[in-house]
C-alpha positions in Angstrom: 110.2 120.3 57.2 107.1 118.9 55.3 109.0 115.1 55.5 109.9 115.6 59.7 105.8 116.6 60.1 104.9 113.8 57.9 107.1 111.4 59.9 107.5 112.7 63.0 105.7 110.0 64.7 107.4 107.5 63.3 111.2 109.3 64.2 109.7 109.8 68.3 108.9 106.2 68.2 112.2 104.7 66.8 113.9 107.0 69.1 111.5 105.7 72.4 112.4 102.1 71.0 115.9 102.6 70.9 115.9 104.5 74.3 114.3 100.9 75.7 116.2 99.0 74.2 120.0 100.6 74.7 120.7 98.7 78.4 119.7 95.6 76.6 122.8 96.6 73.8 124.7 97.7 77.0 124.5 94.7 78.1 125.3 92.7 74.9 128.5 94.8 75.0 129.5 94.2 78.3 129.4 90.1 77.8 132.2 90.2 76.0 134.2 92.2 78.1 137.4 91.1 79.9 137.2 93.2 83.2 140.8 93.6 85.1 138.8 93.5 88.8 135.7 92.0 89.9 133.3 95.2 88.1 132.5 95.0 84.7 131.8 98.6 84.2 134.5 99.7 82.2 135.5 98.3 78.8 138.8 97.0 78.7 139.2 93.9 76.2 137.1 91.7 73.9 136.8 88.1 75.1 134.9 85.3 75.1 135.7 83.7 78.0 132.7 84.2 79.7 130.4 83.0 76.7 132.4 79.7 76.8 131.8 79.3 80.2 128.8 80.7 81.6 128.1 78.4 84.8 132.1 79.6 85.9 130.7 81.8 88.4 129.8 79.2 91.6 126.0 79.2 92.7 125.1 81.4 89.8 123.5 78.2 87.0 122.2 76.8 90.6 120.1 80.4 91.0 119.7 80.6 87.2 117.7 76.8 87.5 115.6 77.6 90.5 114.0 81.1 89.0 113.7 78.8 85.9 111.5 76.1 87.6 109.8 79.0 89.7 108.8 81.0 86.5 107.9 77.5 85.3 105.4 76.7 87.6 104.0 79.8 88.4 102.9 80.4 85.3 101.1 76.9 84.8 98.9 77.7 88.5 98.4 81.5 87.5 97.5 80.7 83.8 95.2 78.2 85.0 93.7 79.6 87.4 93.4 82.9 85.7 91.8 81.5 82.9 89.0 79.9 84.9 88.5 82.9 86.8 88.2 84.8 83.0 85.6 82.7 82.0 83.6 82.9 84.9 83.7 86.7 85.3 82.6 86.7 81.9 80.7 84.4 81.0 78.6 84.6 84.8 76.3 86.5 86.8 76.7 85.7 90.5 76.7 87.7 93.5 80.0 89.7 94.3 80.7 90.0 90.7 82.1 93.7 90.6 83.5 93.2 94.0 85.8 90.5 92.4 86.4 92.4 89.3 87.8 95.4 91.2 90.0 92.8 93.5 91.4 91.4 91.0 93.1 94.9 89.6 94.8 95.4 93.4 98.0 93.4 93.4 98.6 95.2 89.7 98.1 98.5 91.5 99.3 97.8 95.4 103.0 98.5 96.0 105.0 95.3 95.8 106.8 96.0 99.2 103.1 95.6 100.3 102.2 92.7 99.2 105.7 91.0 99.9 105.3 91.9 103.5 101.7 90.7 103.7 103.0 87.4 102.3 105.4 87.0 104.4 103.2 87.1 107.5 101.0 85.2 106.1 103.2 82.6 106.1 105.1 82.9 109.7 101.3 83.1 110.9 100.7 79.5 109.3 104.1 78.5 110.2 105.7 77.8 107.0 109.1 77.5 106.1 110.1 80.2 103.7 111.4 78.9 100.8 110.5 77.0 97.2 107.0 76.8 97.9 106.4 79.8 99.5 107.7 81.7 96.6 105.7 79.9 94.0 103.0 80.3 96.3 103.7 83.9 96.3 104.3 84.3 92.5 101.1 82.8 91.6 99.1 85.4 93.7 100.8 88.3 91.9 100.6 86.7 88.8 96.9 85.7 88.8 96.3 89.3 88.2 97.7 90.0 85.3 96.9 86.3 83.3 92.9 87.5 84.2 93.0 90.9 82.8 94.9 89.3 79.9 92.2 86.6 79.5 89.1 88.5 80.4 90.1 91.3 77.5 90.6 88.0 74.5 86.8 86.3 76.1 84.8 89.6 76.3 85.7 90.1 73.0 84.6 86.8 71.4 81.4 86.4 69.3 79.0 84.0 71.4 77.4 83.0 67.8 80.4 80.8 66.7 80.0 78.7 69.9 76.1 78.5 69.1 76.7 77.4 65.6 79.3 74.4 66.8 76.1 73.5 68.6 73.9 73.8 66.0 76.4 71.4 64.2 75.7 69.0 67.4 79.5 69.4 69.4 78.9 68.6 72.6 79.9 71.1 75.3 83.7 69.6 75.9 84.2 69.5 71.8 82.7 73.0 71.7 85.4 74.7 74.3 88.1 72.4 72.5 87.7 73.1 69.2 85.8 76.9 69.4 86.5 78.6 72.5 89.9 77.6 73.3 91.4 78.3 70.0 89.8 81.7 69.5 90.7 82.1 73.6 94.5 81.0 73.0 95.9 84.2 72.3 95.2 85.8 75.6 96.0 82.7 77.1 99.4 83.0 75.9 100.0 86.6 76.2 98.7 85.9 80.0 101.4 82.8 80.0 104.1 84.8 78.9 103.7 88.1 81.3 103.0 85.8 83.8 106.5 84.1 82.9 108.5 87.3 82.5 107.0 88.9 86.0 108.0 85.8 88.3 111.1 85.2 86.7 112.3 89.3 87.1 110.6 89.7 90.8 112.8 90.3 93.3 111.1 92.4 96.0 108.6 89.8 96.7 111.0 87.2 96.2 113.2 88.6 98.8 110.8 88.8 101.9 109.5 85.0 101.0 113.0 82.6 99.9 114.0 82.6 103.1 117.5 81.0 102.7 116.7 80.4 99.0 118.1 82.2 96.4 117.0 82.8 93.0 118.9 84.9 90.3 117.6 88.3 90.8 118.6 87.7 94.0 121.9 85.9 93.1 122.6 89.1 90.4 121.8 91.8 93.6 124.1 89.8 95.7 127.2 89.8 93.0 126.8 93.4 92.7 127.4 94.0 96.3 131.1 92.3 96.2 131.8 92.4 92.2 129.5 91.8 88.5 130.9 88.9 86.7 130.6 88.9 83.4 128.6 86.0 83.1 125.3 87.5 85.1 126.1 89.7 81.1 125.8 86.5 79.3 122.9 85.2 80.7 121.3 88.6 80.4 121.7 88.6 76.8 121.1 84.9 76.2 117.6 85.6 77.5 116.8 88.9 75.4 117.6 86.5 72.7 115.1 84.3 73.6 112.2 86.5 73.8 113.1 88.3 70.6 113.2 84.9 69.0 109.8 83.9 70.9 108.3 87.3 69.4 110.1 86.6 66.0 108.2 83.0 65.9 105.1 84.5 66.8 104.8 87.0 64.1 106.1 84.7 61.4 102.8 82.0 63.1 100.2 84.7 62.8 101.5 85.7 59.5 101.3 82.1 58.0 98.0 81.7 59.3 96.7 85.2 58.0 97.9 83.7 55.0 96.2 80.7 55.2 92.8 82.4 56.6 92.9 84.6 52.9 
């Protein structure tokens, strides 16, 4: 009893962890499943047909692509402009300060059914035709949100003084954001980059009421499970948890080097 007290914490939070991370597992699983029908809900044999083939499923690499280039995008305009908008909130005193700071935290806390329908009649007001670049559009807005907070949290936490000794040391004001404040910056600016990559490659609800006749591959993956799951939508599901584990890997192993390094 005196060892579960003493690491009882530590038990609750392997078990949440594992909780979280069993669909991904389920998933893993199913990608090498060799389903008799269309579903692939029920284990029948061990293949790796669909691994060797992942684009054998027609439209679905095409989808796969397009929430690629969307994700890609969006988070270059969101980061962007989010981390200008950091700064400034910051950094500056100007009228409609707090106003701003509070409207930034509404597409974070507005449902997204909201927002997707406001979008979308946005756009039929202007008359634009729904489709790339009214989803990018689209992403970006809800993304903006989430790079600032990011941002805003790494900058209001920065000490003013090292910036005042690089110009003591005569760095101009370009070599002083370059060489002080971006570095020290870059890890919000990155954690911003990355949310902002995950949220507009996952969205579907805003997605849905702006693509028009495009289709991305949340859309592509809701589509499949209306008439059967192929196995591949598994694949690619586990190709990119994967990724991001080997993203997070890399990133630990960085700060641990330059921990390192810094002692």
């Amino acid at each position: 009893m005196r060892w579960l007290r003493k690491n009882l914490v530590v038990i609750a939070g392997l078990i949440t962890l594992g909780y979280l991370l069993l669909p991904n597992v389920v998933v893993t699983v199913f990608s090498f499943n060799k389903p008799k029908g269309r579903f692939n809900y029920e284990w029948t044999a061990f293949s790796l047909d669909a691994w060797k083939n992942p684009c054998g499923v027609a439209d679905m690499c095409g989808s796969l692509s397009l929430s690629l280039q969307i994700a890609f995008w969006a988070t270059l305009g969101a980061t962007a402009l989010g981390t200008m908008i950091a700064f400034a909130l910051v950094r500056y005193r100007f009228r409609a300060r707090g106003a701003i700071n509070s409207l930034i935290f509404l597409p974070m806390a507005m449902p997204e059914v909201v927002m997707a329908a406001s979008l979308l009649t946005l756009f039929l007001n202007m008359g634009a035709q729904l489709g790339f670049w009214t989803i990018l559009i689209a992403h970006i807005m809800f993304c903006l949100s989430f790079v600032v907070t990011a941002v805003k949290a790494r900058v209001m936490s920065m000490d003013p003084r090292l910036e005042q000794a690089a110009q003591d040391l005569y760095a101009g004001p370009v070599q002083t954001f370059l060489r002080v404040t971006l570095p020290i910056a870059a890890p919000g600016i990155a954690a911003g980059a990355l949310l902002a990559f995950a949220l507009s490659f996952d969205d579907f609800i805003i997605t849905n009421f702006n693509a028009g006749s495009t289709v991305t591959f949340p859309m592509f993956v809701w589509g499949s499970a209306q008439r059967g799951t192929p196995v591949q939508i598994n694949v690619i599901g586990t190709a990119m948890f994967l990724v991001a584990v080997l993203c997070v890997l890399t990133g630990m192993m960085v700060g641990k080097r330059k921990s390192k390094t810094a002692a």
